[in-house]
N, CA, C and O atoms as a GROMACS GRO file, in nm:
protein
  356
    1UNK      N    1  -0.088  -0.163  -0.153
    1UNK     CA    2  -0.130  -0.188  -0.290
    1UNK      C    3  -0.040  -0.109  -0.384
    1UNK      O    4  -0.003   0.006  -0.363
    2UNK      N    5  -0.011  -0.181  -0.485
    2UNK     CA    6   0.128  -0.143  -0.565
    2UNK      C    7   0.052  -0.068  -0.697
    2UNK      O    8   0.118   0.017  -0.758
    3UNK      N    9  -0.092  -0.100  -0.742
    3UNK     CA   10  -0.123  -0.064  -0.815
    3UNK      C   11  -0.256   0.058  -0.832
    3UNK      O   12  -0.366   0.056  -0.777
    4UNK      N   13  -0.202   0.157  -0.926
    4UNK     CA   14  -0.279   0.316  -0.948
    4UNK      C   15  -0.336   0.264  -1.079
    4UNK      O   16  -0.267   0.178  -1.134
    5UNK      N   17  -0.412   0.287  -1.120
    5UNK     CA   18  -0.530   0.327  -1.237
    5UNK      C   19  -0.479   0.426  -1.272
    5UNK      O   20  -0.412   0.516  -1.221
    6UNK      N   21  -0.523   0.396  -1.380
    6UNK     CA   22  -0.495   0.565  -1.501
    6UNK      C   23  -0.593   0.608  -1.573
    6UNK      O   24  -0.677   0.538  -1.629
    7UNK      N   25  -0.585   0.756  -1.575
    7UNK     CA   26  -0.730   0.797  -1.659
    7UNK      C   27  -0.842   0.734  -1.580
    7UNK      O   28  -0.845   0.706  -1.460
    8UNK      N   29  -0.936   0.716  -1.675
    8UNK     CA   30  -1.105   0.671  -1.632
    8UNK      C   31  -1.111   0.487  -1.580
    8UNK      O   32  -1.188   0.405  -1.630
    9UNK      N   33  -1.030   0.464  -1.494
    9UNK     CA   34  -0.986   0.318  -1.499
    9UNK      C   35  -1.027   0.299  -1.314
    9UNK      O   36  -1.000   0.384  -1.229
   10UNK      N   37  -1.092   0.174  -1.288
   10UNK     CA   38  -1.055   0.169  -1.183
   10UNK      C   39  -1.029   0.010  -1.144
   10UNK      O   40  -1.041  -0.076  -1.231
   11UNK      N   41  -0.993  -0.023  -1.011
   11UNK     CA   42  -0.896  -0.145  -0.993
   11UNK      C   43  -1.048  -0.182  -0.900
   11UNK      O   44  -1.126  -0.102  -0.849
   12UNK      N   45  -1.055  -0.367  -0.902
   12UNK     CA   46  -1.180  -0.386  -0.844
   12UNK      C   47  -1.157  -0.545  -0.764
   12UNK      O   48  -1.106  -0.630  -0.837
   13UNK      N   49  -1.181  -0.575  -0.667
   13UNK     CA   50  -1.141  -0.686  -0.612
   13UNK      C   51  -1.283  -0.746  -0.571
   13UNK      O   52  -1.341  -0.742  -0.463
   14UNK      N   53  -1.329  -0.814  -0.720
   14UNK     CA   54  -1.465  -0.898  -0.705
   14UNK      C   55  -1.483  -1.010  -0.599
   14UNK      O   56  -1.405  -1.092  -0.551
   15UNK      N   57  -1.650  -0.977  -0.577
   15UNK     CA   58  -1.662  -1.066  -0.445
   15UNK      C   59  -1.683  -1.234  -0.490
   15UNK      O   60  -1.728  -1.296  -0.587
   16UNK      N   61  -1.633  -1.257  -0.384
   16UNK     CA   62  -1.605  -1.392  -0.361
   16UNK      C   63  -1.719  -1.485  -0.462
   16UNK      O   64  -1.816  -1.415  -0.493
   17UNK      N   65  -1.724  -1.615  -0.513
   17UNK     CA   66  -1.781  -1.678  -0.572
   17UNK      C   67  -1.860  -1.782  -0.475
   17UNK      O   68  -1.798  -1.861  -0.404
   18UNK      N   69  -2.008  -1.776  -0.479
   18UNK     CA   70  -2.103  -1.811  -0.427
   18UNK      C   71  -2.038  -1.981  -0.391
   18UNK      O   72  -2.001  -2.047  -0.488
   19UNK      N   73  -2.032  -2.030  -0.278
   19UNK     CA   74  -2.048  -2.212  -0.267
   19UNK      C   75  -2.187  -2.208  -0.296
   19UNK      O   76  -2.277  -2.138  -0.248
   20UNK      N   77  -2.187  -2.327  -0.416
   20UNK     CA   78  -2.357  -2.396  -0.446
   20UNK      C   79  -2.293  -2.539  -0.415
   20UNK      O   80  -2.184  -2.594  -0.432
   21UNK      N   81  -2.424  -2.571  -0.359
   21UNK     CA   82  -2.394  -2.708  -0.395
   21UNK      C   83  -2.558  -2.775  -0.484
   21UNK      O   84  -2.646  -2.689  -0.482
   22UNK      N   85  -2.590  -2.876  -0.538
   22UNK     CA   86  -2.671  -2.944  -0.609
   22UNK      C   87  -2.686  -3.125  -0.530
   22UNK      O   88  -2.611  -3.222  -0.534
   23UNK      N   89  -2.808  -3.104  -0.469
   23UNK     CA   90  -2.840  -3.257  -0.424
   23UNK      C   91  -2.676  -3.264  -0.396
   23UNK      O   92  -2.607  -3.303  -0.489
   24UNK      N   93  -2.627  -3.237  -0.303
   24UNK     CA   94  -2.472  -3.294  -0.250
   24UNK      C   95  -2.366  -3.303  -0.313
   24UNK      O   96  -2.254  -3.335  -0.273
   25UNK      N   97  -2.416  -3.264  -0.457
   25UNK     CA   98  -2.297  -3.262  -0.545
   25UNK      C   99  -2.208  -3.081  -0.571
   25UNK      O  100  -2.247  -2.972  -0.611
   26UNK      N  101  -2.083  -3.133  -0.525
   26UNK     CA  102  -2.007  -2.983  -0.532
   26UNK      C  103  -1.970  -2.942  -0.652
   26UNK      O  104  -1.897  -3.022  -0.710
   27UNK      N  105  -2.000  -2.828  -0.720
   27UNK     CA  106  -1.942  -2.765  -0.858
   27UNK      C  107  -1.790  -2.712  -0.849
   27UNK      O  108  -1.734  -2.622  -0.786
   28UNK      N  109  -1.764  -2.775  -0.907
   28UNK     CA  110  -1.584  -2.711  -0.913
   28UNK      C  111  -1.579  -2.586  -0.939
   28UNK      O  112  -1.669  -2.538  -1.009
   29UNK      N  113  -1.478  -2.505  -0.892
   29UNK     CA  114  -1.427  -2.382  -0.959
   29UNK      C  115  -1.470  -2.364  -1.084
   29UNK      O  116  -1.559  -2.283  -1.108
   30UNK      N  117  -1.414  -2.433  -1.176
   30UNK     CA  118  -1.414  -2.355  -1.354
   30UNK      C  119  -1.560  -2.369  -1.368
   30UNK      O  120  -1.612  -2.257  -1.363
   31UNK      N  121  -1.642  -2.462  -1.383
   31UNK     CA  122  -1.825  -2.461  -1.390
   31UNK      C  123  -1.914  -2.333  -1.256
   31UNK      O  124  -2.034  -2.318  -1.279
   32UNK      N  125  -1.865  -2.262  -1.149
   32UNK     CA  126  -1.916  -2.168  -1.109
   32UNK      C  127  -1.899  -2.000  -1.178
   32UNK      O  128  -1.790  -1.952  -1.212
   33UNK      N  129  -2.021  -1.936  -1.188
   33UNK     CA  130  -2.022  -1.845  -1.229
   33UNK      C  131  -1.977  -1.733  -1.144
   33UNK      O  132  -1.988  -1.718  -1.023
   34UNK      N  133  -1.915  -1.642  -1.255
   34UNK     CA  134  -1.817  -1.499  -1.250
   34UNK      C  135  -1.915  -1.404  -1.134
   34UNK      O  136  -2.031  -1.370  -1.155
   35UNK      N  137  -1.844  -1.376  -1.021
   35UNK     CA  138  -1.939  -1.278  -0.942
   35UNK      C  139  -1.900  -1.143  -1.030
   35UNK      O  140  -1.796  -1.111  -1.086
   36UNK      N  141  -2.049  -1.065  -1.016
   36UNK     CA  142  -2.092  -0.974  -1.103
   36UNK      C  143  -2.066  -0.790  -1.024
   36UNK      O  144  -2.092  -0.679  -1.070
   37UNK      N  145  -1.998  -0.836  -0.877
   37UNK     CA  146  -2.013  -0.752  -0.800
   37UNK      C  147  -1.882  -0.728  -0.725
   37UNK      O  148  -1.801  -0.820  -0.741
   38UNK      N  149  -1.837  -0.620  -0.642
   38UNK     CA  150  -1.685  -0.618  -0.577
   38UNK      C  151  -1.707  -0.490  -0.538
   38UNK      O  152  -1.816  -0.433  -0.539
   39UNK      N  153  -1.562  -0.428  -0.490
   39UNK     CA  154  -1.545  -0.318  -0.403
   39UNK      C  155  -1.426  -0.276  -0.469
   39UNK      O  156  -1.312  -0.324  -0.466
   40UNK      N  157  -1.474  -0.174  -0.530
   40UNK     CA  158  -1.365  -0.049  -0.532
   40UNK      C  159  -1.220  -0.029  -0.459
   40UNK      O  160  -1.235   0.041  -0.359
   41UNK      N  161  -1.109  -0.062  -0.476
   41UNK     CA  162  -0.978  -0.028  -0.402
   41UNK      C  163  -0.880   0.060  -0.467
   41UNK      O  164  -0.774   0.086  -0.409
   42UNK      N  165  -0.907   0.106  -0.579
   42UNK     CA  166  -0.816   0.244  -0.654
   42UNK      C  167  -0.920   0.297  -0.722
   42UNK      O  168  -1.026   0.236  -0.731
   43UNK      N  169  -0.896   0.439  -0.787
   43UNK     CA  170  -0.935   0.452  -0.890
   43UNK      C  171  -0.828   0.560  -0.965
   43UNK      O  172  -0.724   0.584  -0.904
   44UNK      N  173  -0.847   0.616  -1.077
   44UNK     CA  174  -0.751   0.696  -1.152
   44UNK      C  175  -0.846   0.790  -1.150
   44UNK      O  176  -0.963   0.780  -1.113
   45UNK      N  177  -0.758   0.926  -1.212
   45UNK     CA  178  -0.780   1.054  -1.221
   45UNK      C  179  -0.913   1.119  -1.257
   45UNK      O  180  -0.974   1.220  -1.224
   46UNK      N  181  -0.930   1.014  -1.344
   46UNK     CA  182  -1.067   1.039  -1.454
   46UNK      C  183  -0.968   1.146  -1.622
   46UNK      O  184  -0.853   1.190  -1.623
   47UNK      N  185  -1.049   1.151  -1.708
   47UNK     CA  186  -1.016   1.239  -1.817
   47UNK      C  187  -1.046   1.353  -1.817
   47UNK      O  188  -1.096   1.408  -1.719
   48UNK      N  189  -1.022   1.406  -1.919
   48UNK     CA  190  -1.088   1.626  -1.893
   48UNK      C  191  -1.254   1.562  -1.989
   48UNK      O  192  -1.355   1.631  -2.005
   49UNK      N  193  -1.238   1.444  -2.028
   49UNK     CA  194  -1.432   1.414  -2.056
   49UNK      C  195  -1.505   1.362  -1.992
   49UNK      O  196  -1.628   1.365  -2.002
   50UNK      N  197  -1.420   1.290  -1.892
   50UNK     CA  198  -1.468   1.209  -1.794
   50UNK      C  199  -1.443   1.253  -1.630
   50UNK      O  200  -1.327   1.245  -1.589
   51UNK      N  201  -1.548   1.300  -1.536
   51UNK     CA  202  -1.492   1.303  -1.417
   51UNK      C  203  -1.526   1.137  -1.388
   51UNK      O  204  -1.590   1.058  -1.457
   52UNK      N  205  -1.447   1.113  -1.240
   52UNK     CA  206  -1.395   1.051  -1.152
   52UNK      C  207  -1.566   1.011  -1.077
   52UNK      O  208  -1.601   1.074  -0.977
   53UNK      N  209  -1.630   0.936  -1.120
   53UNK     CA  210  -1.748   0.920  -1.008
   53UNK      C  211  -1.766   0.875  -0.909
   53UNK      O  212  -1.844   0.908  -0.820
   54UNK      N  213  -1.638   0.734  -0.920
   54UNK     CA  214  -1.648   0.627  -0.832
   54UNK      C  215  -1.554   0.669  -0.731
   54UNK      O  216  -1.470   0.756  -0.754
   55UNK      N  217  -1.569   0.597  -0.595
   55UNK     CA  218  -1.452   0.642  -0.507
   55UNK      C  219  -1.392   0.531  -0.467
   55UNK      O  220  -1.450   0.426  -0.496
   56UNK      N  221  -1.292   0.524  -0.408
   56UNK     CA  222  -1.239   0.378  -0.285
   56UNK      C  223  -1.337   0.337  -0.219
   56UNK      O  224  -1.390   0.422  -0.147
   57UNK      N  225  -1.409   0.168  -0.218
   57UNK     CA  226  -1.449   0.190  -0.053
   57UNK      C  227  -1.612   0.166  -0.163
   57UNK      O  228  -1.709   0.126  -0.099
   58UNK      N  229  -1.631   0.187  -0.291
   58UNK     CA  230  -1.766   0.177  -0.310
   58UNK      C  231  -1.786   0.017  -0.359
   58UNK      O  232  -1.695  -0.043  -0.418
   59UNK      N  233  -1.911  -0.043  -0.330
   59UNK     CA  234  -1.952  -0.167  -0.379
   59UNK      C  235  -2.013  -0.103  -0.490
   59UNK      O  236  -2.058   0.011  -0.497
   60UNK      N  237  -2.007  -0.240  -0.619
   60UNK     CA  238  -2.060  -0.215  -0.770
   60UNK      C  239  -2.122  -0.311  -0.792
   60UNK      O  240  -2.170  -0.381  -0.703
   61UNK      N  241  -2.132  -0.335  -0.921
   61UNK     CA  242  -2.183  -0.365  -1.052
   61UNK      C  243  -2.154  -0.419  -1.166
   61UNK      O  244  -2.238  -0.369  -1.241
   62UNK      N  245  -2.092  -0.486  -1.226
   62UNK     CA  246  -2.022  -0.478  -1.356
   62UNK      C  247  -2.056  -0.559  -1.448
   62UNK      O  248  -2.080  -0.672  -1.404
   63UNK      N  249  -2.073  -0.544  -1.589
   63UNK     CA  250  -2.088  -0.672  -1.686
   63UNK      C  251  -1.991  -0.758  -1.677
   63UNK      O  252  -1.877  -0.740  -1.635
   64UNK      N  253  -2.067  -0.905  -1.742
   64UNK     CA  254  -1.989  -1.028  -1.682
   64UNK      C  255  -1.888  -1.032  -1.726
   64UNK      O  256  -1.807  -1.084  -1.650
   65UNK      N  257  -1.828  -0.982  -1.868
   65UNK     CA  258  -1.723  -1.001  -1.926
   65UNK      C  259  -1.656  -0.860  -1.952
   65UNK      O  260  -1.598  -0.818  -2.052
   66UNK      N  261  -1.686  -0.789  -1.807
   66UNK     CA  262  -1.644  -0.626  -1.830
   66UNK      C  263  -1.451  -0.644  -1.804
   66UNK      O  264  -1.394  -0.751  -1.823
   67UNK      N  265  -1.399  -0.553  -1.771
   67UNK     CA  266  -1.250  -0.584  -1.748
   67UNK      C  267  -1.139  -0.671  -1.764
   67UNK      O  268  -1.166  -0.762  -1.842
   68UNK      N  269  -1.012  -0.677  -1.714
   68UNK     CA  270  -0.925  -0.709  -1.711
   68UNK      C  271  -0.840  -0.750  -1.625
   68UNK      O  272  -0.761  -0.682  -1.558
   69UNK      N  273  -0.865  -0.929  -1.627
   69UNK     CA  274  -0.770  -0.998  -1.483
   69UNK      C  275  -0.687  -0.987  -1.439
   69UNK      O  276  -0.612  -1.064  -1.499
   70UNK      N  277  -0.613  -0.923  -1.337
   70UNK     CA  278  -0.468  -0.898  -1.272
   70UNK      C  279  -0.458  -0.959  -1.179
   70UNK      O  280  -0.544  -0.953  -1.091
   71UNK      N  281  -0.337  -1.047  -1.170
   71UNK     CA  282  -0.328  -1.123  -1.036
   71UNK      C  283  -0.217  -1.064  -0.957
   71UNK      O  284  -0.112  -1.050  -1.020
   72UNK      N  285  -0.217  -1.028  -0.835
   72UNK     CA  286  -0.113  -0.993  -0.717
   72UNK      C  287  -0.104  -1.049  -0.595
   72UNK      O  288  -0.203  -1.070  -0.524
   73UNK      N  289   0.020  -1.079  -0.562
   73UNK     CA  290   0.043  -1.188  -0.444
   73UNK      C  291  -0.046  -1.280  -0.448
   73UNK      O  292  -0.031  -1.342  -0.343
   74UNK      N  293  -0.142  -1.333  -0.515
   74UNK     CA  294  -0.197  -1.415  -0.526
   74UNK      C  295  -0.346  -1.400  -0.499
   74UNK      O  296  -0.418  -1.492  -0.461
   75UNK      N  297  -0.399  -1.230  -0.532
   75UNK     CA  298  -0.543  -1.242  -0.511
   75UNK      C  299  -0.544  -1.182  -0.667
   75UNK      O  300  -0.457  -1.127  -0.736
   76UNK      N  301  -0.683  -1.218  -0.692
   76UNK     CA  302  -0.719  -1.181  -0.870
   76UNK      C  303  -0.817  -1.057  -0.820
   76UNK      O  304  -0.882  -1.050  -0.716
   77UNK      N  305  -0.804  -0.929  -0.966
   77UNK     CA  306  -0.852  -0.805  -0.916
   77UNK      C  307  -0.854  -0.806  -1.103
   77UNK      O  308  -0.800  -0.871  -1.193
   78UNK      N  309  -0.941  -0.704  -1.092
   78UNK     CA  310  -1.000  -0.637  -1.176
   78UNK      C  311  -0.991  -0.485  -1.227
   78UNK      O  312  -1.033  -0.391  -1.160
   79UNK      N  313  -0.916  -0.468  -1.384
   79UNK     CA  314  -0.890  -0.374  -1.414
   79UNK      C  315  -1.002  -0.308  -1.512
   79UNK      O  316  -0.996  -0.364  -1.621
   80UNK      N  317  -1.082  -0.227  -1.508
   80UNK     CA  318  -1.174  -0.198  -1.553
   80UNK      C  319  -1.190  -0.026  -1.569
   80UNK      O  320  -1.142   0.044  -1.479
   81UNK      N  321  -1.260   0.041  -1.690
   81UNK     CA  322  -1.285   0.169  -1.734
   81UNK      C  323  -1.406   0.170  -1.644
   81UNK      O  324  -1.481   0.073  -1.638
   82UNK      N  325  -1.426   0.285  -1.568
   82UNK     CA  326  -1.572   0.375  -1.470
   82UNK      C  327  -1.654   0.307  -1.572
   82UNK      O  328  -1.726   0.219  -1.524
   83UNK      N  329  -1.665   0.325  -1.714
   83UNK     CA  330  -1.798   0.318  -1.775
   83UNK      C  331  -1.841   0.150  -1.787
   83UNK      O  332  -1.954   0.114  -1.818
   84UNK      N  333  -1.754   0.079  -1.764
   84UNK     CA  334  -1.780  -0.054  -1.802
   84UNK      C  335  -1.839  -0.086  -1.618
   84UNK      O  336  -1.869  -0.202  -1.586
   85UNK      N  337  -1.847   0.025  -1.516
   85UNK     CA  338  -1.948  -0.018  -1.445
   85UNK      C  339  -2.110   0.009  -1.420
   85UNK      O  340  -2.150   0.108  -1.481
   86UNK      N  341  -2.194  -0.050  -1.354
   86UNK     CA  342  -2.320  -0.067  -1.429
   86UNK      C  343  -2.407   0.032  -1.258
   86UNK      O  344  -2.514   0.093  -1.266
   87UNK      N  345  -2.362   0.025  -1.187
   87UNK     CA  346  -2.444   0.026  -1.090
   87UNK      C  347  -2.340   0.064  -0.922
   87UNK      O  348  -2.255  -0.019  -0.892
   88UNK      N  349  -2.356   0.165  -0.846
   88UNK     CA  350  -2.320   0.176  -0.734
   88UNK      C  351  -2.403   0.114  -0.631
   88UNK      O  352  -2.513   0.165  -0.610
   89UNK      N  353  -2.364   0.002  -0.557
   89UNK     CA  354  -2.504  -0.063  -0.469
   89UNK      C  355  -2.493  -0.010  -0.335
   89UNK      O  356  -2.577  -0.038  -0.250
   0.00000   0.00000   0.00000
């Protein structure tokens, strides 16, 4: 992994998006909803106001429209501030 967080930031590789289906009918990609949840794979330093809570390796939490999409080699990850997460599960 090529990418470090900075400061109170951490990098998040949300879990996979639920298959629904409806009476046999399949929902495409763009009409399924944003999973709300993922696993921790960096985090940054934290600030001198902020310690570091989260670690590598933890499952979360996050609001739906918390962070910032990064795509690498072709998986999408999540750039997000500690505080914009909601919950350690």
């Amino acid at each position: 992994m090529n990418i470090k967080p900075l400061a109170d930031r951490v990098l998040i590789k949300p879990a996979p998006a639920e298959e629904k289906t409806v009476g046999g009918i399949i929902i495409p990609d763009t009409a399924k909803e944003k999973p709300l949840q993922g696993e921790v794979l960096a985090v940054g330093k934290g600030t001198k106001d902020e310690e570091m809570v989260l670690t590598v390796g933890d499952k979360v939490l996050y609001g739906k429209y918390s962070g910032t999409e990064v795509e690498l080699d072709g998986e999408k990850y999540l750039i997000m501030r500690q505080s914009d997460v909601l919950a350690i599960i």
